[in-house]
C-alpha positions as CSV (number, residue, x, y, z in Angstrom):
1,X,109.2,139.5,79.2
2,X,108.9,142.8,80.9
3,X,106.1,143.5,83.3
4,X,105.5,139.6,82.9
5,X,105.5,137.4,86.5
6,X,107.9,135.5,86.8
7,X,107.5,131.9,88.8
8,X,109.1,133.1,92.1
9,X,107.0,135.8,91.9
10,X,109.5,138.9,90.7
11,X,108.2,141.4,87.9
12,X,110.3,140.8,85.2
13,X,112.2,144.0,84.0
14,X,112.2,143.2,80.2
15,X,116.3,143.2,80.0
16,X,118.8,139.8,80.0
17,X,122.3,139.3,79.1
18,X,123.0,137.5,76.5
19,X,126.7,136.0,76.7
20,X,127.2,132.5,74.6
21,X,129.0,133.5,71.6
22,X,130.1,129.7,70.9
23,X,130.0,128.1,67.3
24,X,126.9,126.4,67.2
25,X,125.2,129.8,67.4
26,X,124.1,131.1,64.1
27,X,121.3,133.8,63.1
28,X,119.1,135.2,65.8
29,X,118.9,133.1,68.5
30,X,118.0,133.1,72.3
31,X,118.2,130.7,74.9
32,X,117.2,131.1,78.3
33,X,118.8,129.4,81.5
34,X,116.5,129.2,84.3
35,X,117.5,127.7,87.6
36,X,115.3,124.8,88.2
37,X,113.4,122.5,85.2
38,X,109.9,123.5,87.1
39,X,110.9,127.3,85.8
40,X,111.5,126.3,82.5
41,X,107.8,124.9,82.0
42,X,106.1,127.9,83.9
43,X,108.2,130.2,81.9
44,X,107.8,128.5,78.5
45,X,104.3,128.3,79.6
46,X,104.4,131.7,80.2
47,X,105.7,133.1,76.4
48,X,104.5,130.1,74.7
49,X,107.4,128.5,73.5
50,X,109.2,130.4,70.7
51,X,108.7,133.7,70.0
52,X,109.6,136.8,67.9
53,X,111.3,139.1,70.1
54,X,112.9,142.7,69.6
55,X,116.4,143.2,70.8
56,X,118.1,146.6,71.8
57,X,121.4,146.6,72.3
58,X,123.1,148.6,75.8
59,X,119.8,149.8,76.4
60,X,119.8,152.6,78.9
61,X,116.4,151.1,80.9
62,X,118.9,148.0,81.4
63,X,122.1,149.8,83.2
């Protein structure tokens, strides 16, 4: 996601939080929250559904 436009128009900076720890989580897995259903379709749009993405933990770019 980094460098990508997002659809109110910010640069995306490439670094999320990821928080939900619950139970039904298992192996690598990411899902987004966006604000408004109209963001999820420009932004699935945007990296094409499911992808492969690398993940760096307390990355200094990020702080």
């Amino acid at each position: 996601m980094d460098g990508k436009t997002m659809p109110n128009g910010y640069a995306h900076n490439g670094c999320v939080i990821v928080e939900d720890l619950g139970w039904g989580i298992s192996g690598k897995h990411l899902d987004f929250f966006v604000q408004k259903e109209s963001y999820f379709y420009s932004v699935n749009a945007l990296l094409g559904g499911a992808q492969y993405v690398n993940v760096y933990s307390n990355s200094p770019k990020c702080n």
